[in-house]
C-alpha positions, 0 to 999 in steps of 0.5 A: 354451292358455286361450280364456276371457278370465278364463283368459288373465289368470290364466295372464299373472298367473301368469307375474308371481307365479311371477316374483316369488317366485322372486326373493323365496325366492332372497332368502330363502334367501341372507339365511339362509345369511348367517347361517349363514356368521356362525355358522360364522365364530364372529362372534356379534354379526355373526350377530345383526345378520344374524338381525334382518335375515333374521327379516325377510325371513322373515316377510314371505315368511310374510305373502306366502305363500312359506313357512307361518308356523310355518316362518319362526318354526322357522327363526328360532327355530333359527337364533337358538338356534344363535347364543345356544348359541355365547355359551355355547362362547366364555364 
């Protein structure tokens, strides 16, 4: 248990934080396995629809702090390139 005043804040902010970053990389991982689903479906234009929405959710989870950077580019780029590689099956 903190004594210092500064301490007690931290630990009350902390509990806040951990909070809302559950909320935001549990919103993260759901809008990716949403694109996922569309991939698997073979519903390309619905994947790309899905992907500008999670390539958002991603980013703002980089810029927040949830993820690096580089993490939410590689798992846009990955997931984009599964889409475009289905493109190319169906043609």
């Amino acid at each position: 248990m903190p004594n210092k005043a500064h301490a007690i804040k931290k630990q009350r902010v902390d509990v806040k934080r951990h909070s809302v970053n559950r909320t935001r990389l549990s919103r993260m991982r759901t809008i990716v396995k949403k694109v996922e689903e569309q991939i698997a479906a073979g519903k390309q234009k619905e994947a790309m629809v899905a992907l500008r929405a999670a390539a958002a959710v991603l980013q703002r989870g980089a810029q927040k702090g949830l993820i690096k950077k580089g993490n939410a580019s590689r798992r846009i780029s990955r997931l984009n390139k599964r889409i475009k590689t289905m493109g190319k099956k169906a043609a």
